[in-house]
SERO-4910 file (N, C-alpha, C, O; in steps of 0.05 Angstrom, whole numbers):
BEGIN
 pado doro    nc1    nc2    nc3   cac1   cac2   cac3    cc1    cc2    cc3    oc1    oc2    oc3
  Unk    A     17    -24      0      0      0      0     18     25      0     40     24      9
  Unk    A      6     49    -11     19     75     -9     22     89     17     17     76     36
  Unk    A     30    117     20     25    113     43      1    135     43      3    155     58
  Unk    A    -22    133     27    -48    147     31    -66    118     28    -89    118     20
  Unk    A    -53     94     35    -63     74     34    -83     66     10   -105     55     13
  Unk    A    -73     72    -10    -86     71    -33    -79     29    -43    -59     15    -41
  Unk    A   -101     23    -51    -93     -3    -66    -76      8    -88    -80     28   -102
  Unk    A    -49    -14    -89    -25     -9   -116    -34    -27   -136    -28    -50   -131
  Unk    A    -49    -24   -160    -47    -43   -183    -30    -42   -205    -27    -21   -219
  Unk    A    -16    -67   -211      1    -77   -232    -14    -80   -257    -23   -103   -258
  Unk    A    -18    -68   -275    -30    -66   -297     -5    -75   -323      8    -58   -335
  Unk    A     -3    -95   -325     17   -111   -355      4   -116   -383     -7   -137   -386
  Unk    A      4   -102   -398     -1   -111   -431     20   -101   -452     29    -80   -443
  Unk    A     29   -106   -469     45   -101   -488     37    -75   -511     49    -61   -527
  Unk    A      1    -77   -499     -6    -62   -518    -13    -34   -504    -34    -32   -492
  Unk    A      7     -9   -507     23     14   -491    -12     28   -484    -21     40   -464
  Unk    A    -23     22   -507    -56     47   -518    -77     32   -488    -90     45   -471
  Unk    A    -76      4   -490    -88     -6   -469    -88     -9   -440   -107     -8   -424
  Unk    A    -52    -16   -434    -49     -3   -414    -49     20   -402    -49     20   -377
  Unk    A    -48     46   -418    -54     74   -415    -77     72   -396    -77     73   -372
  Unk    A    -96     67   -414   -127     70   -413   -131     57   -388   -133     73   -369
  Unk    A   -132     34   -383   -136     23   -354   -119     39   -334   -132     47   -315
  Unk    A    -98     45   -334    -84     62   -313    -97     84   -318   -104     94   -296
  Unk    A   -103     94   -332   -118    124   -325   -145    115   -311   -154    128   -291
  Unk    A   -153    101   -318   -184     94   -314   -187     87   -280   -205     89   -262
  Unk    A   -155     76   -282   -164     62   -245   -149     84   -225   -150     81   -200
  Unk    A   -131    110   -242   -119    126   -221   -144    151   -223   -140    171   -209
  Unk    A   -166    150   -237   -190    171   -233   -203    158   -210   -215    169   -191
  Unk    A   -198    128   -214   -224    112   -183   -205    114   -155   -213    107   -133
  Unk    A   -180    123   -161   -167    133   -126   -145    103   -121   -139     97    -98
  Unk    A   -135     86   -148   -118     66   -141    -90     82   -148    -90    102   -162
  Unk    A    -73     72   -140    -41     74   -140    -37     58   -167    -55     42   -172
  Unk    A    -19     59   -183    -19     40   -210      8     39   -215     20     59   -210
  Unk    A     24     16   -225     45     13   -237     40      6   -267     19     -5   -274
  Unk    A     57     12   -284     52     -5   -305     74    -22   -314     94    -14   -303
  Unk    A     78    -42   -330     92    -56   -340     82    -68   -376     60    -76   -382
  Unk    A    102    -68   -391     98    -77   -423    103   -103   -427     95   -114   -447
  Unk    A    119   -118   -404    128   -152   -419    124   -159   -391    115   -145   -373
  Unk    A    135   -191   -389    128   -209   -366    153   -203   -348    147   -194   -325
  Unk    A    176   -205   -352    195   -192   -347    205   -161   -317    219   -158   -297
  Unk    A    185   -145   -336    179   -125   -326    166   -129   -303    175   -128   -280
  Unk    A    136   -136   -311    123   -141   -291    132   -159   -273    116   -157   -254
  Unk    A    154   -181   -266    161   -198   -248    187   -187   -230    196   -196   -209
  Unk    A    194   -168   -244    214   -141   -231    200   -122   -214    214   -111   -197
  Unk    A    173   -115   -216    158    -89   -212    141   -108   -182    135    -99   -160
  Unk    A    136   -133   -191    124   -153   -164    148   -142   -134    146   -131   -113
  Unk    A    170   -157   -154    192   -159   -134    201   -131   -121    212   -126   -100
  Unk    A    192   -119   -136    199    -85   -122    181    -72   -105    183    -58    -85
  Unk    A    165    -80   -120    140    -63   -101    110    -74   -100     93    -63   -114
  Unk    A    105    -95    -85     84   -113    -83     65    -90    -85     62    -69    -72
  Unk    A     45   -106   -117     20    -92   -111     -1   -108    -91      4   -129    -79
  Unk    A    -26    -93    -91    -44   -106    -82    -65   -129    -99    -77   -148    -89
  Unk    A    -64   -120   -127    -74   -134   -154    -57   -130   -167    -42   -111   -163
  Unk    A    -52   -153   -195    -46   -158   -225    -67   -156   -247    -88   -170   -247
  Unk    A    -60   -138   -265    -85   -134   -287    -69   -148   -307    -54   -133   -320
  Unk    A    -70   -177   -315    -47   -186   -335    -53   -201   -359    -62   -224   -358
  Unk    A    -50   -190   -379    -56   -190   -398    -41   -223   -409    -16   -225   -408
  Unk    A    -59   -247   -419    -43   -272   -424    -32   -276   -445    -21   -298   -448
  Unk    A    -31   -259   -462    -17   -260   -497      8   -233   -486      4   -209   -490
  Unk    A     28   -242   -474     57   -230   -474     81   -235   -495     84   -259   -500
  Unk    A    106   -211   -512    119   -221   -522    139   -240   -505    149   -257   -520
  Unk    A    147   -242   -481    164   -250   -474    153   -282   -453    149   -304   -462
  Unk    A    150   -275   -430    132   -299   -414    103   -289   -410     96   -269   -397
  Unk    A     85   -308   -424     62   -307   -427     46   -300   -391     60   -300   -371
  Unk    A     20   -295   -389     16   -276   -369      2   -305   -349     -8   -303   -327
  Unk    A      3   -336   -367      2   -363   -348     29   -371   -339     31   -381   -317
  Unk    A     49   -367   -353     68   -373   -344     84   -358   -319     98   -368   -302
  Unk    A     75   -328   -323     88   -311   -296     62   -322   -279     68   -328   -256
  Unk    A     42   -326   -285     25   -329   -254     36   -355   -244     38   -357   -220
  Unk    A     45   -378   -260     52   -403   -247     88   -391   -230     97   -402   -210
  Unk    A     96   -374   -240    125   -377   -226    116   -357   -213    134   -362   -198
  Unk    A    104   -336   -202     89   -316   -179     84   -342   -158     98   -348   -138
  Unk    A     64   -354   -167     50   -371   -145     77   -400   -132     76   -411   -110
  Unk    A    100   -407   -154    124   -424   -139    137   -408   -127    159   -416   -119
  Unk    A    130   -383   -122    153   -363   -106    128   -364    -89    119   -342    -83
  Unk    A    118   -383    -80     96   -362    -49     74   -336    -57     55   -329    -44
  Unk    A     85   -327    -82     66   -299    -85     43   -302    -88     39   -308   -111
  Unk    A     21   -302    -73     -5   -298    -76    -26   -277    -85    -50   -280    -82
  Unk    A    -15   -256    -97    -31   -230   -102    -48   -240   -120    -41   -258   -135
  Unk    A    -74   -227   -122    -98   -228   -133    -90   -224   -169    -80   -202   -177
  Unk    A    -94   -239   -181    -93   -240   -209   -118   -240   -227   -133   -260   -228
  Unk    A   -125   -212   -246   -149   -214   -259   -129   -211   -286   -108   -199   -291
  Unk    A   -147   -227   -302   -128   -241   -336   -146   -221   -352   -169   -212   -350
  Unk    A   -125   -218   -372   -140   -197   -397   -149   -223   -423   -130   -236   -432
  Unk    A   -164   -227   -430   -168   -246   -450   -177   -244   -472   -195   -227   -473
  Unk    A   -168   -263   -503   -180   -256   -521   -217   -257   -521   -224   -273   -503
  Unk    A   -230   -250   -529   -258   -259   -526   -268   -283   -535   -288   -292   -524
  Unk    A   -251   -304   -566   -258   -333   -560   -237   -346   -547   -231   -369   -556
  Unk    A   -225   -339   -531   -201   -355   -524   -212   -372   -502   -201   -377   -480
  Unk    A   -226   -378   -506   -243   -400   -473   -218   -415   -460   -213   -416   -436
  Unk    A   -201   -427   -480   -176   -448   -462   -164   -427   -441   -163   -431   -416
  Unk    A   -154   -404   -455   -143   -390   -441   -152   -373   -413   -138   -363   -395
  Unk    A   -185   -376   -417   -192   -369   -392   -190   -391   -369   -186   -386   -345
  Unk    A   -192   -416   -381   -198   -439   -363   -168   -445   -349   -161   -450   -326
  Unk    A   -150   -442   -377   -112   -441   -368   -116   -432   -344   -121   -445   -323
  Unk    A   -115   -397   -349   -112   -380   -322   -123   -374   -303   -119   -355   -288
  Unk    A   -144   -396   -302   -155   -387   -268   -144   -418   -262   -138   -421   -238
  Unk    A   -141   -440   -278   -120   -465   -268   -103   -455   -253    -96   -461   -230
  Unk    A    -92   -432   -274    -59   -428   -257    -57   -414   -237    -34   -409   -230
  Unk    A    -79   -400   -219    -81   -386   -200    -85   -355   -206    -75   -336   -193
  Unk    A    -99   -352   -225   -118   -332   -227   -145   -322   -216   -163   -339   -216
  Unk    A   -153   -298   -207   -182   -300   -192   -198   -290   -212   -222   -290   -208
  Unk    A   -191   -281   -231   -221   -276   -245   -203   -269   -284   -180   -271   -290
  Unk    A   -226   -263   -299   -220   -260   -328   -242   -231   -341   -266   -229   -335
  Unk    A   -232   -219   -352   -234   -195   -368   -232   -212   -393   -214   -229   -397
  Unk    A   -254   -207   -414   -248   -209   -445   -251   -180   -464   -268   -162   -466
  Unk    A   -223   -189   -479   -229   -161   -504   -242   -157   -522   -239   -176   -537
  Unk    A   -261   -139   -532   -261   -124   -516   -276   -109   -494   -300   -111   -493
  Unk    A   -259    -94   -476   -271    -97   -445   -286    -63   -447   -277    -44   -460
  Unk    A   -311    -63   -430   -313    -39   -416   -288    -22   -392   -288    -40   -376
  Unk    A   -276     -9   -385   -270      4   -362   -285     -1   -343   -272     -9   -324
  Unk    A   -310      0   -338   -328      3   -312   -319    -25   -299   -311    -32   -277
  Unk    A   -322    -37   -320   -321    -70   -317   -296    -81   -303   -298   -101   -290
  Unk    A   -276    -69   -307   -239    -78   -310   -252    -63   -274   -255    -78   -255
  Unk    A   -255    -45   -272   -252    -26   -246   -273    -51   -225   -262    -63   -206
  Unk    A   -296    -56   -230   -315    -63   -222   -306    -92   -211   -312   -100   -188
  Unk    A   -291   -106   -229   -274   -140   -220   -259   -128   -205   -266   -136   -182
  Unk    A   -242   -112   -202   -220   -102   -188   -232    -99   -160   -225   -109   -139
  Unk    A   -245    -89   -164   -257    -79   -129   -276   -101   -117   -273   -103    -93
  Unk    A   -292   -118   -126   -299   -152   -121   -270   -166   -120   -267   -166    -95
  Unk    A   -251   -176   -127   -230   -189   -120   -221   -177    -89   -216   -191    -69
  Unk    A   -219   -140    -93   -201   -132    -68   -217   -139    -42   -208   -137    -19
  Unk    A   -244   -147    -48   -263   -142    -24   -261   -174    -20   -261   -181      4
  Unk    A   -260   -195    -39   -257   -215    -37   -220   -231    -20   -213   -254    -13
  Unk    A   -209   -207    -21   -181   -221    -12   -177   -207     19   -160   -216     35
  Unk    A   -200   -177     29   -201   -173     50   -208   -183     72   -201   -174     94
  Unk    A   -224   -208     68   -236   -217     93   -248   -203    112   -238   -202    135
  Unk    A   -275   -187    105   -284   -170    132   -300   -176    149   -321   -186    143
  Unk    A   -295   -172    171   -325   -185    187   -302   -217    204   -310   -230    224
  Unk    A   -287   -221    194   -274   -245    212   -247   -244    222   -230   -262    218
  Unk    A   -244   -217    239   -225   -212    250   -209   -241    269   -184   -242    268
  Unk    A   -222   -260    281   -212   -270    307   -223   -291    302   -218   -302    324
  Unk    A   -234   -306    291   -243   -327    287   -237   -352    274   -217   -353    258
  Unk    A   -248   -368    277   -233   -398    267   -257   -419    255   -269   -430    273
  Unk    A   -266   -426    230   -291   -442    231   -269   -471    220   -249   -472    205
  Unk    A   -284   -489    234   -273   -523    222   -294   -541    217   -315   -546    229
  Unk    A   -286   -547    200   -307   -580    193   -286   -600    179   -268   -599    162
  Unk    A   -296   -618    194   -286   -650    199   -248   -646    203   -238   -644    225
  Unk    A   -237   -646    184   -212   -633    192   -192   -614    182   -168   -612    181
  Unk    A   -220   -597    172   -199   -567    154   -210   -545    173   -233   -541    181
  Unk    A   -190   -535    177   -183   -508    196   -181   -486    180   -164   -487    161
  Unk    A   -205   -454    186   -199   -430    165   -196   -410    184   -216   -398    193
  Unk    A   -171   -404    192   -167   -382    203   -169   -349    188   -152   -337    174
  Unk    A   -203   -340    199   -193   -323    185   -173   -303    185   -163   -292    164
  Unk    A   -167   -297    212   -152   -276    222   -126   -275    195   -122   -258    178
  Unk    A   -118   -293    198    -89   -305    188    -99   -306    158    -78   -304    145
  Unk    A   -117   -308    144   -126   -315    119   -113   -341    118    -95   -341    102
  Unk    A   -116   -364    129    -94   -385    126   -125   -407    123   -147   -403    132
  Unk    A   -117   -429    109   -130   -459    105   -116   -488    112    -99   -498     98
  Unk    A   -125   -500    132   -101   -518    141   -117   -554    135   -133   -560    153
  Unk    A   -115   -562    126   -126   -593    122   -102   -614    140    -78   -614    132
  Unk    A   -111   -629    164    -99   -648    170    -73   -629    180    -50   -637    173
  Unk    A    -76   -605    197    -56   -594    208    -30   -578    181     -8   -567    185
  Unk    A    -42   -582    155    -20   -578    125    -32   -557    119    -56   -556    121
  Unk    A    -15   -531    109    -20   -503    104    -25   -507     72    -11   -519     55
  Unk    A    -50   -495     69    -66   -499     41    -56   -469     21    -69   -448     20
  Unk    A    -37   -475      9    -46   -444     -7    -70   -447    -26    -77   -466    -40
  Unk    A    -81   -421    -21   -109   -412    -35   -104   -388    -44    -94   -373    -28
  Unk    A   -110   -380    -68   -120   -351    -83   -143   -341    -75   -159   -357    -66
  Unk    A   -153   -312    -74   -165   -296    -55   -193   -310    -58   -209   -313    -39
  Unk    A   -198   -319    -85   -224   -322   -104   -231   -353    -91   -255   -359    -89
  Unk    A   -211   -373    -81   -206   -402    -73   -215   -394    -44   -231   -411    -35
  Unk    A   -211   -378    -29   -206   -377     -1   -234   -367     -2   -246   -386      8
  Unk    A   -245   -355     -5   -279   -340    -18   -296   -357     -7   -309   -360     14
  Unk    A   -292   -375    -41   -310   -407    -51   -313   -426    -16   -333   -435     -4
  Unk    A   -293   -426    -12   -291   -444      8   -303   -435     31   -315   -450     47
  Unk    A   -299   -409     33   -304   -394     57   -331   -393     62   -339   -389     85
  Unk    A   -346   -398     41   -380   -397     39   -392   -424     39   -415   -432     37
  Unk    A   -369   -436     42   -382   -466     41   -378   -482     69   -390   -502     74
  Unk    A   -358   -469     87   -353   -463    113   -378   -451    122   -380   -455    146
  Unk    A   -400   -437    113   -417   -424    126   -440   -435    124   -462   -429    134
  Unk    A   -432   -459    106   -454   -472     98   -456   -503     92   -463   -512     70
  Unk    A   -452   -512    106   -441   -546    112   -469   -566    108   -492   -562    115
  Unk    A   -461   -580     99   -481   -602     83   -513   -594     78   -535   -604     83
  Unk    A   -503   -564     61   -533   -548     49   -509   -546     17   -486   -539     13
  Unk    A   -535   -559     -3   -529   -556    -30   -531   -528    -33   -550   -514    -28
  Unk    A   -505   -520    -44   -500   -487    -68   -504   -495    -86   -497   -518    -93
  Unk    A   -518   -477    -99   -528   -481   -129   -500   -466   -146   -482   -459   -130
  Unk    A   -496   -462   -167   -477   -453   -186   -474   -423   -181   -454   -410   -176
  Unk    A   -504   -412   -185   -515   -390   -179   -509   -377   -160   -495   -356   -159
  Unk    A   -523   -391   -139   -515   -380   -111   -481   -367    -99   -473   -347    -87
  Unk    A   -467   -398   -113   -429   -387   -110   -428   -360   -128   -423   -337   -119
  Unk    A   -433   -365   -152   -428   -336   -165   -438   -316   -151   -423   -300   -141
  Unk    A   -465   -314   -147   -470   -287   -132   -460   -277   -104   -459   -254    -94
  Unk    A   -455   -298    -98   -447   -295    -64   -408   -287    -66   -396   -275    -49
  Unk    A   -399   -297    -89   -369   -289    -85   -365   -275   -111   -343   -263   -111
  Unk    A   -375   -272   -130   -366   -253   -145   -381   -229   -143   -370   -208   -141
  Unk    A   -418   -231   -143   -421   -212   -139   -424   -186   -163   -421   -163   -156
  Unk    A   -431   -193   -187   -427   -176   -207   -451   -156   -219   -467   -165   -235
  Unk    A   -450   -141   -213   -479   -116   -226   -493   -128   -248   -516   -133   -252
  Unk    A   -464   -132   -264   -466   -134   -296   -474   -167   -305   -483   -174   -327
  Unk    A   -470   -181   -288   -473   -216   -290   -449   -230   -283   -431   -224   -267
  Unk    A   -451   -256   -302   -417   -271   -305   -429   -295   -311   -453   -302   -313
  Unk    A   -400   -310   -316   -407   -341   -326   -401   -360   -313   -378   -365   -306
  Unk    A   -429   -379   -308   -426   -394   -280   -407   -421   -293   -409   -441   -279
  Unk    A   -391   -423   -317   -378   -442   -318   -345   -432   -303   -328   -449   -301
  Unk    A   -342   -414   -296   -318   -401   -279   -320   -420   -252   -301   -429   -240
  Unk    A   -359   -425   -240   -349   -440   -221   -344   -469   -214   -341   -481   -192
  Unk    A   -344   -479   -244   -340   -503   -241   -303   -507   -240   -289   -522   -227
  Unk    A   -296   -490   -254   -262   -491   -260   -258   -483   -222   -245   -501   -211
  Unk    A   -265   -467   -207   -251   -459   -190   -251   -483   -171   -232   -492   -159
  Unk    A   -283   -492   -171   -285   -522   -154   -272   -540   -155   -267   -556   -138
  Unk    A   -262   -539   -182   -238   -571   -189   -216   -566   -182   -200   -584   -177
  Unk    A   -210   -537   -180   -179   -527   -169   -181   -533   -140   -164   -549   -131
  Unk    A   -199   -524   -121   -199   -519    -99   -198   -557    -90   -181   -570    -78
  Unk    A   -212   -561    -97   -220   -595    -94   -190   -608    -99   -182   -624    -82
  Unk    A   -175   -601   -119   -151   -615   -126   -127   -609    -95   -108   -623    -89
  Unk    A   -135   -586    -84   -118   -570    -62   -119   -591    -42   -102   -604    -30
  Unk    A   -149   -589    -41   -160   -599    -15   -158   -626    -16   -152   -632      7
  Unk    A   -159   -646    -29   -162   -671    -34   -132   -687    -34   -132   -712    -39
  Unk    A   -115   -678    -31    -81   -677    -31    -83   -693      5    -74   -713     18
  Unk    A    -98   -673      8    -90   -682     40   -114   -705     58   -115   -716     80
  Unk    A   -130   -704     37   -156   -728     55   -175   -741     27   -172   -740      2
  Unk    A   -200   -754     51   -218   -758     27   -231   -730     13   -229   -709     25
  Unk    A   -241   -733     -8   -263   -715    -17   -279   -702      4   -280   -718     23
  Unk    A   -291   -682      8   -303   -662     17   -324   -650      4   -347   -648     12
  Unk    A   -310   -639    -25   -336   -629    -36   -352   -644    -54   -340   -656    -72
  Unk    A   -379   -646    -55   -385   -664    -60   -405   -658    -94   -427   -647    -93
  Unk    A   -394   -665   -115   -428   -650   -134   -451   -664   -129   -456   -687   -125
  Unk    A   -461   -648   -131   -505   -657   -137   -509   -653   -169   -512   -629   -175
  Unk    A   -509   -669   -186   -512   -675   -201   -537   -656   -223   -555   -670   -232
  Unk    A   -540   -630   -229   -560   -612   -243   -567   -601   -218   -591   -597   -217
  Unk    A   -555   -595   -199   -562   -582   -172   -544   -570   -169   -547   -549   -183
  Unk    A   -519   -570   -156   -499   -553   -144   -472   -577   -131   -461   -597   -139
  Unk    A   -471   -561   -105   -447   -570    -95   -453   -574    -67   -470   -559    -57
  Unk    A   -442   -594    -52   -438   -586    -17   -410   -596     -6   -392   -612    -13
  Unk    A   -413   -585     11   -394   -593     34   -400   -617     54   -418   -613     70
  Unk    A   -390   -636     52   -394   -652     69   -372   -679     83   -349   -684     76
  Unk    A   -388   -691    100   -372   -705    113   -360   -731     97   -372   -732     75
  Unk    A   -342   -750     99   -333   -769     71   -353   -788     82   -372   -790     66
  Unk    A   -354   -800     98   -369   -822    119   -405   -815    103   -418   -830     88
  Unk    A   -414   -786    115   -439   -789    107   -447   -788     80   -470   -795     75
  Unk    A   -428   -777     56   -433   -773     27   -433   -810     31   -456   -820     32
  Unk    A   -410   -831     33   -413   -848     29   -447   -866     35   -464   -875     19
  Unk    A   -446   -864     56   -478   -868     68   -490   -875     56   -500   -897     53
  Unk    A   -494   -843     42   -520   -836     20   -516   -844    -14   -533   -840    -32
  Unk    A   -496   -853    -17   -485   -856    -36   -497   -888    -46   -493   -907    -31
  Unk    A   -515   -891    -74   -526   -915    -81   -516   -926   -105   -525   -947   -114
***
């Protein structure tokens, strides 16, 4: 942070006209902005001066904007990553929220829009409301204080958008979420979104979590999702 405590955003595209435009657009809404032209740059500009978000564009000349999020995230770096995308590039949206991305922009984008994800991610990586507290089921521990996820006593890294998902499902233990419900409850969008984002984030998070025990989350089949115990899914299971 600055010291008017402004959020710092890393805004990376190659294309000088576009990154302009978003940096102007998010230093009128009261953010701090860096910019950067290659992957390079931007993995110099991390190391210098941690922002609070990445605006990163996935078609780079040098390391593509999946490949810096995968070597961000083997260095520990967790900062909130929203991807600039072509508009049919569907692999590439699915790539980069694989690789630890929290959300996707397609070109071409509104401003309101780029500003509008920006401030849902920052509110999503704040954790408010759970200063001191600790919720567990069966044997995953979410500290929120700490923003930390612990399975079987093992420190879970999660992306702000991962820590969210889960966090709502912590609140909500063997009650089916519908697709719907996750999107609105963690993204949250004026404008809409696409509820196939939450099937990619479930398989990520599930892949986290499942490292360390049985399954947890469980699908409902043209319904949703729950949280539950391994013993009672089995149970019910015909």
């Amino acid at each position: 942070m600055s010291q008017f405590l402004k959020p710092r955003i890393l805004v990376v595209d190659d294309e000088l006209a576009i990154a302009d435009a978003i940096s102007t657009a998010l230093r009128y809404e009261g953010f701090d902005v860096d910019e950067a032209f290659n992957g390079r740059e931007a993995l110099a500009s991390v190391h210098a001066r941690m922002p609070d978000l990445v605006v990163l564009d996935v078609m780079l000349p040098d390391i593509d904007g999946l490949e810096l999020t995968s070597t961000l995230r083997d260095e520990g770096i967790m900062v909130p990553i929203l991807f600039l995308t072509a508009r049919d590039a569907m692999d590439d949206k699915v790539a980069g929220l694989s690789a630890g991305g929290d959300d996707y922009v397609t070109k071409p984008f509104a401003l309101v829009e780029i500003v509008a994800r920006i401030r849902a991610i920052l509110r999503r990586a704040s954790v408010p409301g759970q200063d001191s507290e600790t919720s567990r089921f069966v044997d995953l521990e979410m500290n929120h204080a700490a923003h930390e996820v612990r399975r079987s006593g093992k420190l879970i890294e999660l992306t702000a958008t991962e820590y969210s998902i889960l966090e709502y499902f912590m609140l909500n233990p063997r009650r089916i979420l519908t697709k719907s419900q996750i999107l609105a409850h963690v993204w949250h969008y004026d404008f809409g979104g696409d509820s196939n984002i939450v099937e990619t984030y479930i398989s990520s998070l599930r892949k986290k979590l499942d490292v360390h025990g049985p399954p947890l989350i469980v699908t409902k089949r043209l319904v949703g999702y729950i949280l539950i115990e391994p013993l009672e899914e089995k149970s019910t299971a015909h």
